[in-house]
C-alpha positions in Angstrom: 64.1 -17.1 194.8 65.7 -15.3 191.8 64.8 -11.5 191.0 63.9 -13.6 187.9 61.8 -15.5 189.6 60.3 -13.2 191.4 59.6 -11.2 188.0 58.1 -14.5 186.8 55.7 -14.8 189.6 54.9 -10.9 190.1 53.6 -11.4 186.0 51.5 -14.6 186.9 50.1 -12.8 189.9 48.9 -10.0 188.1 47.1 -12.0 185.2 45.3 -13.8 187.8 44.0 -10.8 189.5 43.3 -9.2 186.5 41.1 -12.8 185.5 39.7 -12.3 188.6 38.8 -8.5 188.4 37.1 -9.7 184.9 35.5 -12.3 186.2 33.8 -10.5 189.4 32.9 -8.0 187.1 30.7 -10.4 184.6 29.1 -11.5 187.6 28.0 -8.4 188.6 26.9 -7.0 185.7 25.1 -10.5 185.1 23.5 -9.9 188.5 24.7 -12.7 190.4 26.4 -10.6 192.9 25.9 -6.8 193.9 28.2 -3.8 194.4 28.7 -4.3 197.8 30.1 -8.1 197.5 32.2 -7.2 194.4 34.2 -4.4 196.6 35.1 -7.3 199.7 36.3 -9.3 197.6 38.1 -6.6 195.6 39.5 -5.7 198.6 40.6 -9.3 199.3 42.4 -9.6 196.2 44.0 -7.1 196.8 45.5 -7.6 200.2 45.9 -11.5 199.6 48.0 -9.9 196.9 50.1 -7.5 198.6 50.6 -10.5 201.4 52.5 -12.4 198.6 54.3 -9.8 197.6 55.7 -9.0 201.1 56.7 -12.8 201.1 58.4 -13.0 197.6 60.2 -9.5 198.4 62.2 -11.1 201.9 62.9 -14.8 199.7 64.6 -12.7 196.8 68.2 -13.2 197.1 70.3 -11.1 195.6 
C-alpha cells in the first residue's frame, strides 16, 4: 500500500464513521436506541477504527 493509498482509505474511513456517528445519532434521538447503546457502539467504531489504522500504518511502504 501507497501513502496515497493509505490517504485514500484513511478519507473513506472517516466518511463512514462520520455516516455512522449520524446515523446512531438519528436513532437515538428517534428513540430506537438509548444513551447507553449509542456509547458501545461509539466505542466500537472507534476501536474497529483505530484496528485498521494500525493495519494500514505497517502495509504502507515507503
Amino acid at each position: 500500500m501507497t501513502p496515497k493509498q493509505r490517504l485514500a482509505y484513511s478519507i473513506l474511513i472517516a466518511v463512514v464513521v462520520l455516516g455512522i456517528m449520524f446515523g446512531l445519532s438519528y436513532l437515538q434521538n428517534t428513540g430506537v436506541i438509548n444513551e447507553k447503546t449509542f456509547q458501545y457502539i461509539a466505542i466500537g467504531v472507534a476501536v474497529v477504527v483505530v484496528v485498521i489504522n494500525g493495519i494500514m500504518r505497517r502495509k504502507t511502504k515507503l
